[in-house]
C-alpha positions as CSV (number, residue, x, y, z in Angstrom):
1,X,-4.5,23.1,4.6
2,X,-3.4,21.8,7.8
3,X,0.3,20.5,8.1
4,X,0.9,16.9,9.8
5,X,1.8,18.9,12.9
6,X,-1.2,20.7,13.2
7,X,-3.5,17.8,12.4
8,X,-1.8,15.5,15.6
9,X,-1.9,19.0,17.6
10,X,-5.5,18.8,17.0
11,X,-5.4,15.0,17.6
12,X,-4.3,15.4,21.1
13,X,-6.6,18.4,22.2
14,X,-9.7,15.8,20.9
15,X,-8.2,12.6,22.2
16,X,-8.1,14.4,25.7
17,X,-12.0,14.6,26.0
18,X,-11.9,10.2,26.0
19,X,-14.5,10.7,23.3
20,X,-12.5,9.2,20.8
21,X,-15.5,9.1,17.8
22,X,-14.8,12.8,17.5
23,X,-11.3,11.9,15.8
24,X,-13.0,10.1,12.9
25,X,-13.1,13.3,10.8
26,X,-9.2,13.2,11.1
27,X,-8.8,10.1,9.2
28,X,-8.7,9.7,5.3
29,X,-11.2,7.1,3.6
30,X,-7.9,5.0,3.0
31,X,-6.4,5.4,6.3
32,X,-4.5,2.4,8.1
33,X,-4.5,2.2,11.8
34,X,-2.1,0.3,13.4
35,X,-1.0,-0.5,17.4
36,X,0.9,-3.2,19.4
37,X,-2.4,-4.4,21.4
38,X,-4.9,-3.7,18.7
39,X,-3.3,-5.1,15.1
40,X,-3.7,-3.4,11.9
41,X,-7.2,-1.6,11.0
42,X,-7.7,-0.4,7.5
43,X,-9.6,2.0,6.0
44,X,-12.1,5.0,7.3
45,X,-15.5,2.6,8.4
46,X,-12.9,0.4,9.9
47,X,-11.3,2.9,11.9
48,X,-14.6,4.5,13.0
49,X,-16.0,1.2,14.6
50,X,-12.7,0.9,16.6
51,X,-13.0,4.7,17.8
52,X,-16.5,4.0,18.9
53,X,-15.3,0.6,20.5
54,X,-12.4,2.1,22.5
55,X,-15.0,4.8,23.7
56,X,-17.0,2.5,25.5
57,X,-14.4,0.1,26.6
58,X,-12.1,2.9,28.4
59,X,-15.0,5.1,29.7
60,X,-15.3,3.3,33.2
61,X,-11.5,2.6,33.1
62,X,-9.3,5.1,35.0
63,X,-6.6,5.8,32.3
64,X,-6.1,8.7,30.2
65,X,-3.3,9.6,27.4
66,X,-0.6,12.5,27.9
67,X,1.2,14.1,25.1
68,X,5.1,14.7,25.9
69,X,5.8,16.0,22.6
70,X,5.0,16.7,19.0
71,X,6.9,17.5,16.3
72,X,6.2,17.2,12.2
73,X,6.5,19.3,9.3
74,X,3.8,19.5,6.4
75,X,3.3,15.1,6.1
76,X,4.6,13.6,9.0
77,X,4.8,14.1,12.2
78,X,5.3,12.0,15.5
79,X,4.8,12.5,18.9
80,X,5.8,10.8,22.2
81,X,3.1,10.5,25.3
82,X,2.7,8.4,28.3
83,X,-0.4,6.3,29.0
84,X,-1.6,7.1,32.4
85,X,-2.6,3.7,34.3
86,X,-3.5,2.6,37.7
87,X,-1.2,-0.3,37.2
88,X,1.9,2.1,36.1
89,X,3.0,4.3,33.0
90,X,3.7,3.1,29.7
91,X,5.9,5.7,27.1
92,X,5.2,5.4,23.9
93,X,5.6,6.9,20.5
94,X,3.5,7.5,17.6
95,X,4.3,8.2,13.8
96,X,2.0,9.7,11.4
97,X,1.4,10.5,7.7
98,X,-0.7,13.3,6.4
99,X,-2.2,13.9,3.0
100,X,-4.3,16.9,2.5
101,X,-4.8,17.6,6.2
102,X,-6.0,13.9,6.8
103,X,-4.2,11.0,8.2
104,X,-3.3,8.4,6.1
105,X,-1.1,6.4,8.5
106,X,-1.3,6.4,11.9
107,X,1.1,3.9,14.0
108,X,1.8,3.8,17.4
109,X,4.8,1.8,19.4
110,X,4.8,0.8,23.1
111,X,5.5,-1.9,24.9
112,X,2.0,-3.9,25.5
113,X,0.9,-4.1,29.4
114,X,0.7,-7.8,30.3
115,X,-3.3,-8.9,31.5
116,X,-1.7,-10.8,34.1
């Protein structure tokens, strides 16, 4: 079984293609998603339509996701990654729970970019 680390090792390596439906078989049937800009998503069908969503809507956009670090032990883990954008950086920081090599709880923090 894979610890938390591994799974958001994983994670990362997928979430670099910017095909994000191919994280769907990291989440857990009673998995919460939360972020800033999006709100709280709950459960697996949930989840999937929002990884399908952000596919599309960030395919013709020229930003991309860059992991600065991971750390974690056999449940949680968190890691700390930049959002590359043409109109500047953000840092964030996301936190993680893991039950049998799943994600139960995935939360990120950053400060949201305003539209303006």
């Amino acid at each position: 079984m894979m610890q938390a680390k591994e799974v958001i090792e994983t994670f990362w390596e997928i979430q670099n293609d910017n095909d994000y439906s191919k994280l769907i078989p990291l989440f857990a049937e009673n998995a919460v998603f939360e972020d800033p800009a999006i709100g709280r998503v709950e459960g697996k069908e949930a989840i999937t339509a929002l990884l399908h969503h952000l596919t599309k809507e960030l395919a013709d956009k020229k930003m991309h996701f860059e992991v600065l670090e991971i750390a974690g032990d056999e449940s949680v883990a968190w890691s700390r990654w930049l959002w590359k954008r043409p109109d500047g950086d953000i840092e964030g920081v996301g936190l993680y729970k893991v039950d049998d090599g799943k994600l139960t709880s995935y939360r990120d923090f950053y400060a949201v970019p305003d539209e303006g």
